[in-house]
C-alpha positions in Angstrom: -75.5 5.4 0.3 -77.0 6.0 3.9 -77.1 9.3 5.5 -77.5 10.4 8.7 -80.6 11.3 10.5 -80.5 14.5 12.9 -81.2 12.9 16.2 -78.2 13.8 18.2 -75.8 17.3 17.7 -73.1 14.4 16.4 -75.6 13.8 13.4 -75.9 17.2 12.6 -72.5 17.8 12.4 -72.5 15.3 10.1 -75.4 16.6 8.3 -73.7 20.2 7.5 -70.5 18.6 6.4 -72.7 16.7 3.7 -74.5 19.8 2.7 -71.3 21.6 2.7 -69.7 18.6 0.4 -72.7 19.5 -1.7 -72.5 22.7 -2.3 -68.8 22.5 -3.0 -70.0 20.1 -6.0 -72.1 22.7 -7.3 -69.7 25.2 -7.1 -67.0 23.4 -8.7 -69.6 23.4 -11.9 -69.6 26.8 -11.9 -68.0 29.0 -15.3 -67.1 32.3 -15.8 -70.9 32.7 -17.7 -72.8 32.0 -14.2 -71.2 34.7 -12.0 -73.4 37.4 -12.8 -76.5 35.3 -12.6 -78.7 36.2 -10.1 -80.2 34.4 -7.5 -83.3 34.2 -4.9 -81.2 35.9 -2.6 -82.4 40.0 -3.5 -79.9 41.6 -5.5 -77.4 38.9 -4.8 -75.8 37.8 -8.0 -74.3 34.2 -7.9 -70.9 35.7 -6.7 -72.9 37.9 -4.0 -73.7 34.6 -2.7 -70.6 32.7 -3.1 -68.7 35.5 -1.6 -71.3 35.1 1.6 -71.2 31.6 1.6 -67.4 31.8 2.0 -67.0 34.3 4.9 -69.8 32.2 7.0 -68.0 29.5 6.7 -64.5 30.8 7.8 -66.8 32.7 10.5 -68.5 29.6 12.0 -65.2 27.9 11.4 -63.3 30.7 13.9 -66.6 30.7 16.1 -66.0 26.6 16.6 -62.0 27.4 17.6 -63.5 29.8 20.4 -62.5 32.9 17.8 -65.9 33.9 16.7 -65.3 37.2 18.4 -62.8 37.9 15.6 -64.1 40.8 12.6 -61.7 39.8 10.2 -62.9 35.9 10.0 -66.2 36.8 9.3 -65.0 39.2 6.4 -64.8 37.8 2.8 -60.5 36.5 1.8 -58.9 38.4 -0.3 -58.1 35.5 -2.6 -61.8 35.5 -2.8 -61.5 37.8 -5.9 -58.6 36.0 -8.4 -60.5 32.4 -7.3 -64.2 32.2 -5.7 -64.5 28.5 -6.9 -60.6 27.9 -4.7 -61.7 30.6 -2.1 -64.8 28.2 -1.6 -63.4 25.5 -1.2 -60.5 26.4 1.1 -64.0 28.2 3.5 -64.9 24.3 3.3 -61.9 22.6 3.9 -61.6 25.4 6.8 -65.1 24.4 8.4 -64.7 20.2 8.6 -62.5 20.1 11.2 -63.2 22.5 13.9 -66.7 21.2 13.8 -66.1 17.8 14.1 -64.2 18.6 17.0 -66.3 21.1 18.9 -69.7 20.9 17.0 -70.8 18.1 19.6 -68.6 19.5 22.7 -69.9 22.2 25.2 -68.5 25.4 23.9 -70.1 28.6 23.1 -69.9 29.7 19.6 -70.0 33.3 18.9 -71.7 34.4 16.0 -72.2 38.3 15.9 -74.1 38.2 12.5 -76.9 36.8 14.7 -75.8 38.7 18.2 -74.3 37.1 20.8 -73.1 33.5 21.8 -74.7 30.0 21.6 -74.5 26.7 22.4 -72.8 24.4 20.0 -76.0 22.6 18.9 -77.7 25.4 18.1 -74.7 26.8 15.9 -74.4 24.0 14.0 -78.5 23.6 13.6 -77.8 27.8 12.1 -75.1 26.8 9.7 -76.9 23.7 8.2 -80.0 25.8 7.5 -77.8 28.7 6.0 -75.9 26.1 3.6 -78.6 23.9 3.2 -81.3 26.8 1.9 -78.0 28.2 -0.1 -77.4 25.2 -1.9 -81.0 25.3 -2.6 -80.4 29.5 -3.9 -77.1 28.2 -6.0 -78.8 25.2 -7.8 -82.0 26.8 -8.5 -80.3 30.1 -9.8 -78.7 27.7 -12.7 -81.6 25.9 -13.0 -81.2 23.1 -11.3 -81.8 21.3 -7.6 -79.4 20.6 -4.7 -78.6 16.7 -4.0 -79.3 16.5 -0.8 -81.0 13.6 1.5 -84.5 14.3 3.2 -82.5 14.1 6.5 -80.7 17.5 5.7 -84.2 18.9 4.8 -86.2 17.2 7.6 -83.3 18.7 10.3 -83.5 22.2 8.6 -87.4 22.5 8.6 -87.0 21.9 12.8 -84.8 25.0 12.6 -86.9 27.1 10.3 -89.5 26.6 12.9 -87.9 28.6 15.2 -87.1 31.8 13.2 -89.3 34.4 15.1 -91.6 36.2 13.0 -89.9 39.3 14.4 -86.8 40.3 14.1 -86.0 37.9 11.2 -84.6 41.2 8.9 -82.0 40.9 6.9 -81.6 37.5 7.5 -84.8 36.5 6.5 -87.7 37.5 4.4 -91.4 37.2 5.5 -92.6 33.5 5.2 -94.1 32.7 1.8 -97.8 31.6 2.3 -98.0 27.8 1.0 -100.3 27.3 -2.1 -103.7 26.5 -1.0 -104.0 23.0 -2.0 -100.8 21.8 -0.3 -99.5 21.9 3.4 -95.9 23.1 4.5 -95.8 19.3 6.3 -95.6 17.2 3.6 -92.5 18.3 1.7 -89.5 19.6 4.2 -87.9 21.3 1.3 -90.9 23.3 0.4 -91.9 24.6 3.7 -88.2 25.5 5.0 -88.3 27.7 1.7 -91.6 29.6 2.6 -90.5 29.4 6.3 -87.8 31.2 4.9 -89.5 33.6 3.0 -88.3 31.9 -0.6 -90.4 31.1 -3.4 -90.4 27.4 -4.0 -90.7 28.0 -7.4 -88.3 30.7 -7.9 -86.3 30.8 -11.1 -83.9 33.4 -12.8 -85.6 36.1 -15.7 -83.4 34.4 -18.4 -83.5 30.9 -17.3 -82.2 28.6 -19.4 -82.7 24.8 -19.5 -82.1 22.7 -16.3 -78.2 21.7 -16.1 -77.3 18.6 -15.1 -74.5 19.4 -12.2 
């Protein structure tokens, strides 16, 4: 199966709703034993996560219907609770649409997690990395890995890049330094994750044997 490459805002929409597709797998794997898991996100548990997961997507999905502005869509559902697996996957079903039809177009998206408006290219470049690196955090914390093409990673490293050095708190850690025999060009993956301030190889106290998701 081919997969698009992120030359063009068109491909990146295309990009996030592949990620998003995959973490929705992963999530659908998910039992009652993994919720209280926890994960590289500090003092997130698994459910911490999904439960932030969920309210960015319904947030970016408002911000792409010109509604960013809104409190309550960036807040987690109350259905979240009784269903996180249905919850997530409603927040993806929520996100397809509005950003296939304004994630290429010229209007503002407002975000006020990250302070103000921006243009739709740039929005969409935030909420790949965000569900890209998460899908990486869900995996990981049940020992596993994401399956996602080089093209996701190789489009989310260009956005890493950017993160200032300051500022970056609480969305980001400090960058990891890379391991001294290897450089943070040759594997996207590895250097968004120490962009990012994530430990490549990161895994839960009590981890258990990689599942096959």
């Amino acid at each position: 199966m081919s997969h698009p490459r992120a030359g063009s805002v068109i491909d990146r929409v295309e990009l996030d709703r592949v990620a998003a597709t995959e973490t929705l797998r992963i999530v659908r794997g998910l039992d009652d034993k993994d919720w209280d898991r926890p994960t590289p996100c500090t003092d997130w548990t698994v459910r911490d996560l999904l439960a932030h997961m969920t309210s960015l997507n319904h947030g970016f999905a408002a911000a792409a219907r010109g509604e960013g502005g809104l409190p309550a869509h960036w807040r987690v559902p109350a259905e979240f609770g009784a269903d996180p697996v249905a919850a997530y996957g409603a927040s993806v079903g929520a996100l397809i649409v509005p950003f296939a039809e304004h994630g290429g177009g010229e209007r503002e998206f407002v975000l006020p997690t990250l302070g103000g408006a921006f243009p739709a290219r740039v929005a969409v470049a935030f909420h790949l990395l965000d569900l890209a690196v998460h899908a990486w955090d869900l995996a990981v914390a049940l020992g596993a890995r994401p399956r996602l093409p080089g093209s996701v990673w190789d489009a989310v490293l260009r956005t890493a890049r950017r993160v200032p050095a300051e500022g970056r708190a609480p969305h980001f850690a400090p960058p990891v330094p890379p391991a001294p025999d290897t450089g943070t060009g040759s594997d996207p993956l590895t250097a968004t994750l120490q962009l990012l301030g994530r430990d490549p190889h990161w895994s839960p106290d009590d981890q258990e044997p990689p599942r096959s998701l």
